[in-house]
N, C-alpha and C positions, 0 to 999 in steps of 0.2 A: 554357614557360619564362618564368618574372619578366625582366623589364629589370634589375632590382636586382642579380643576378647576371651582369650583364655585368663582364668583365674586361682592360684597366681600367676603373674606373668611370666612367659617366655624367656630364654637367654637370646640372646643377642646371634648368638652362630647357630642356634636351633634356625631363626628368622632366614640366615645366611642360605642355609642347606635345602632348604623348602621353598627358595626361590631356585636355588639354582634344579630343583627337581620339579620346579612347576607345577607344585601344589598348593593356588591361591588360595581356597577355603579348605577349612573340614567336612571331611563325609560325617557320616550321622552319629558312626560308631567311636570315631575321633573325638566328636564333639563332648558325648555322654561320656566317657573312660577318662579319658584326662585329666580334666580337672579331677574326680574322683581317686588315682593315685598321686595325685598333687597334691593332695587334702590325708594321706593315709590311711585310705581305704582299703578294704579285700576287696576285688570285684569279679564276681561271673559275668561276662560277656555272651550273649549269643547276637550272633549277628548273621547279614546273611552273606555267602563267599564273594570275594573281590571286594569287602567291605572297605580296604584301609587299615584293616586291626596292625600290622606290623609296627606303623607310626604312632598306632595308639597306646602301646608300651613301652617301645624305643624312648620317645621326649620323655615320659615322668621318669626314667630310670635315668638317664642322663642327666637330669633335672636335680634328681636326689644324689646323685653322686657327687656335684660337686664339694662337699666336704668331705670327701675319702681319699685317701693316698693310697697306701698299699693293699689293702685285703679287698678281698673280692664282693663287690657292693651290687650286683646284678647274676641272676640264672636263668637261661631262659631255654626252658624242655623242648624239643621239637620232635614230631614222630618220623621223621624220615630226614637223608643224608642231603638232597636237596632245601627240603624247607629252611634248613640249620643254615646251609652253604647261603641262601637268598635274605636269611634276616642278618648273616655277618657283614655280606656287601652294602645292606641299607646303614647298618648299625659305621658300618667305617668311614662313611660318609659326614657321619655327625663328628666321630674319634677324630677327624682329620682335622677338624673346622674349632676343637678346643682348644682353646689356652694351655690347660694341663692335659698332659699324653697319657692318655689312659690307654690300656691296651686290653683287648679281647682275646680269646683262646677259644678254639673251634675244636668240639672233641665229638667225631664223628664215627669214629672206627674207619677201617680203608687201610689205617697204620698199625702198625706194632703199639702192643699198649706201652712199651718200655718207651717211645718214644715222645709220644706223650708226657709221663711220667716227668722225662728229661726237660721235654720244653717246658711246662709249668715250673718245675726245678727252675731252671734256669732264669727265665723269665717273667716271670710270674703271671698273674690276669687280674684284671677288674670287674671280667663280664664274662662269664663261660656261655657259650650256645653248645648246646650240646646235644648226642640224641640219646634216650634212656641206655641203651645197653652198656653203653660204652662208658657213661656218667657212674652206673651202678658198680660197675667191674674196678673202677677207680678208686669210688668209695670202701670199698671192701676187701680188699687187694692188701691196701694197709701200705704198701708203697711209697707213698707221700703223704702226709698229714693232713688230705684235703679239708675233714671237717672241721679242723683248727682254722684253716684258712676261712670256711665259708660260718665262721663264730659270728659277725656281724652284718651277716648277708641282710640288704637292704630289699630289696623284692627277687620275688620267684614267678616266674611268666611261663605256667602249662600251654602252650601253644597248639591249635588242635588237638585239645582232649581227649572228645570223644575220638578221634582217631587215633590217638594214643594207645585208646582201653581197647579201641578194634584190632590194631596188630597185635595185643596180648600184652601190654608195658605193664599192666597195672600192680603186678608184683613190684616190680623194680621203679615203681613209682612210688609204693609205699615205704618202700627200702630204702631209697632216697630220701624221704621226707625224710623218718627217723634221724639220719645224720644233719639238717637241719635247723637251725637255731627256732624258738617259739616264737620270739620275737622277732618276726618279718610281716610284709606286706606281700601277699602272694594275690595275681589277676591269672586268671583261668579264661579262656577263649575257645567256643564250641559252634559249630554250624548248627548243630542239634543237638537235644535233651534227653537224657535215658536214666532209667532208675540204676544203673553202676555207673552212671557220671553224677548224679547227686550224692552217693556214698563216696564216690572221692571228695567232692565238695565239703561234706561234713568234716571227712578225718583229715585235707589239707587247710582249709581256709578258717576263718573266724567272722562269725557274723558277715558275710561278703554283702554287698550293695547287688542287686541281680539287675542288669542293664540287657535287654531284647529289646534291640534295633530294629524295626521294619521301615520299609522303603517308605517315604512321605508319599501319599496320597495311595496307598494302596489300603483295597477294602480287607485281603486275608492277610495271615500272616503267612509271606511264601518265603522258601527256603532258597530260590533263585531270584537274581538281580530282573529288576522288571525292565532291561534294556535288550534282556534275553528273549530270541524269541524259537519255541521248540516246536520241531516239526518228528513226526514219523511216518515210514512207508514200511506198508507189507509188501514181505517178498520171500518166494520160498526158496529153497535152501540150495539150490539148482541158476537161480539168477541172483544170487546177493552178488559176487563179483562181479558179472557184468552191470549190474545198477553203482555198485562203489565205482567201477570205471568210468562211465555216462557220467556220474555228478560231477567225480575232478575235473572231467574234461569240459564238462558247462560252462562249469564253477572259475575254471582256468587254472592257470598255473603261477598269476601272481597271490597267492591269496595263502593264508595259513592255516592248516588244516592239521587239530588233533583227531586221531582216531583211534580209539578204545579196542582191545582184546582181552579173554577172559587168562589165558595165558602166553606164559614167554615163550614158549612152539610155535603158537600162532602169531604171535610178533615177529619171530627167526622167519618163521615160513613166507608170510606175506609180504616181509620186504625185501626179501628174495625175488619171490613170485611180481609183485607191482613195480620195480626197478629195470623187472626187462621186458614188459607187458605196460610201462608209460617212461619212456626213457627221460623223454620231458620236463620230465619232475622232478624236481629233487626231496632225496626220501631219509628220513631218520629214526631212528631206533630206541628206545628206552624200554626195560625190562629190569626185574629182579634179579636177575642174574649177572646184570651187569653192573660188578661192584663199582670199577673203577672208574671206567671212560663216560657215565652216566652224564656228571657235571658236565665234560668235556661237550660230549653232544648236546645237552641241554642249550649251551653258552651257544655252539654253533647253529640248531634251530634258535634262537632269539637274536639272533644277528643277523638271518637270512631274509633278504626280502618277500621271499616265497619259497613255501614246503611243505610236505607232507610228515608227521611226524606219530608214526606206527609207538604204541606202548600200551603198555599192562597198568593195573587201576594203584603203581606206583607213582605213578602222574596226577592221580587224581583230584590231588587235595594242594589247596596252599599255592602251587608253583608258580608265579608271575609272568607269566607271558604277553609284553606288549604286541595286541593286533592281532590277536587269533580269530579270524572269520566265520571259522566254523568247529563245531566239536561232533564228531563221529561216531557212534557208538554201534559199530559192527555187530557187537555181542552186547545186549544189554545185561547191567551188572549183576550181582545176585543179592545187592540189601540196595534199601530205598536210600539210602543217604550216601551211597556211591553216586544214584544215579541225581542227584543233585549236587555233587562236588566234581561230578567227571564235569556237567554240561558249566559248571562255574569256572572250569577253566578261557571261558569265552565271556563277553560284557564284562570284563572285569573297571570295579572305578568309574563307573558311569558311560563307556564306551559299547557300542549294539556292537552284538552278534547273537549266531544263529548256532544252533545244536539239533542234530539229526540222528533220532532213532531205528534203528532196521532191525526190525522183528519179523518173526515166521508165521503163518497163519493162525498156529496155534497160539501163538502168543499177544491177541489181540488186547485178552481181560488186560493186559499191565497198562493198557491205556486209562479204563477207567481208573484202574486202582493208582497210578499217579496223580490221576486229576484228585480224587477224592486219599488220597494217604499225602500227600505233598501242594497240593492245590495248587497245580501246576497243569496247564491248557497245551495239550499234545495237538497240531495242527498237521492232517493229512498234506503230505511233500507232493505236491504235483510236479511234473517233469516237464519241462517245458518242450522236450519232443514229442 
């Protein structure tokens, strides 16, 4: 579907920003959402991951702002310090290409909350991205005035929900509303549905419009992109590294490779271990434990033409990575909608890739139970040695 046919129409440097990002039509979920907070609608969103949802809330929120000067006419929740940092660079993109300077405020934790504090003081914002903890600590804090500020908030964007209520936000999501004005437009955005994401739905939203995107021409409704295609190999516990080594090395070393652990030890350990056991390669790190340098390495796997990039299921959701080849899952996750946001870090936006599961003998049953809990077609990895 053209942008042109959005109804209302488009601004002028919305048009601008989307050529120069090279996004001739809309995805599916683009198409449905839009007009809908164009119109002043609530909406729940499910869509499947790499859908586009970012642009799908970005343009109506920008759209709606232009008659706002000072107070903060956009919020948009994010569950992780990543996600937050990735819709601020899309969203600055649009800020730059306005007429009037509107400015965003990124409150992520990382900082002192006093400083914070100061820069809103000072500064002020139009559009907070934020991620719960840090949003909630502010509100309540008493500090600054925030809910004075957010008196005419124009929409509210939960961004991956249900992984919101997974890390545990959902207190401080409720906590949050209450400071809230009634009168907003709030859109919710979820990979999956769970009975504590329709109880936030009830006590956030109002009458929402429900939009469930599925791929055109597909017969189930799957929770992964149908550019994706999944593979797994048995292997026991004695040859999993040497098969992770055999792949890369097939596979080669121009190519991008995320690879899943169940924890941050295993991520320290392994890229230890693979850094001097494939010197070849270049290798990256992401864990929970790594407050600060996370963006830092992120920014440098997405700029690299080729690597391998070791992390914990902090990665899992959300992150934008042009060109990732393959998604790895060493350790398969421990809920079913991990194991469909790890392998969406690949095909995202309409581009193939492939996702590779390594499981132990005993852990054959999760093949079926994918196929029939996610309806998702696991394909035995042949080796081509």
């Amino acid at each position: 579907v053209n942008w042109t046919s959005v109804e209302p129409k488009l601004s002028y440097f919305v048009f601008e920003v989307l050529k120069e990002l090279h996004f001739e039509t809309m995805t599916p979920v683009q198409a449905a959402v839009i007009p809908l907070l164009l119109k002043n609608k609530d909406v729940v969103a499910e869509a499947v991951t790499g859908s586009g949802k970012t642009l799908a809330f970005i343009i109506p929120l920008l759209e709606r702002m232009h008659r706002r000067l000072e107070e903060i006419g956009g919020l948009v929740i994010s569950p992780t310090r990543e996600l937050a940092l990735q819709t601020s660079e899309v969203l600055e993109k649009f800020l730059s290409r306005m007429k009037r300077r509107y400015k965003q405020a990124l409150l992520i934790g990382g900082t002192k909350v006093s400083e914070d504090i100061e820069r809103l003081s000072d500064c002020g914002a139009n559009i907070i991205i934020a991620t719960p903890g840090r949003l909630e600590d502010l509100f309540t804090r008493g500090d600054i005035p925030l809910h004075l500020a957010v008196k005419s908030l124009e929409l509210l964007v939960l961004d991956e929900a249900d992984r919101l209520l997974e890390l545990g936000f959902e207190k401080s999501i409720n906590t949050i509303l209450e400071y809230l004005p009634k009168q907003r437009r709030t859109s919710l955005f979820s990979a999956t549905q769970t009975r504590q994401l329709e109880l936030l739905v009830r006590a956030g939203l109002r009458n929402p419009v429900i939009v469930a995107v599925k791929q055109q021409g597909a017969e189930v409704n799957v929770s992964t992109p149908k550019e994706l295609i999944n593979f797994y190999k048995i292997c026991s516990p004695d040859k999993k590294l040497a098969f992770l080594i055999s792949f890369l090395k097939e596979e080669g070393l121009h190519k991008k490779y995320i690879i899943f652990f169940l924890t941050c030890a295993c991520v320290e350990y392994f890229f230890i271990l693979l850094k001097e056991l494939l010197p070849e390669f270049t290798f990256f790190e992401i864990h929970g434990k790594m407050k600060r340098t996370r963006h830092k390495t992120l920014k440098a796997f997405k700029n690299s033409l080729g690597g391998v990039l070791l992390c914990t299921d902090v990665m899992e959701r959300g992150i934008d990575i042009p060109d990732v080849d393959w998604v790895v899952q060493y350790d398969p996750p421990t809920s079913v909608s991990a194991f469909v946001h790890r392998c969406g870090r690949t095909a995202r936006i309409g581009n193939i890739g492939s996702a590779l599961t390594i499981l132990m003998p005993n852990e054959d049953a999760y093949i079926d139970f994918i196929q029939r809990n996610q309806k998702v077609v696991l394909t035995e990895f042949q080796d081509l040695s």
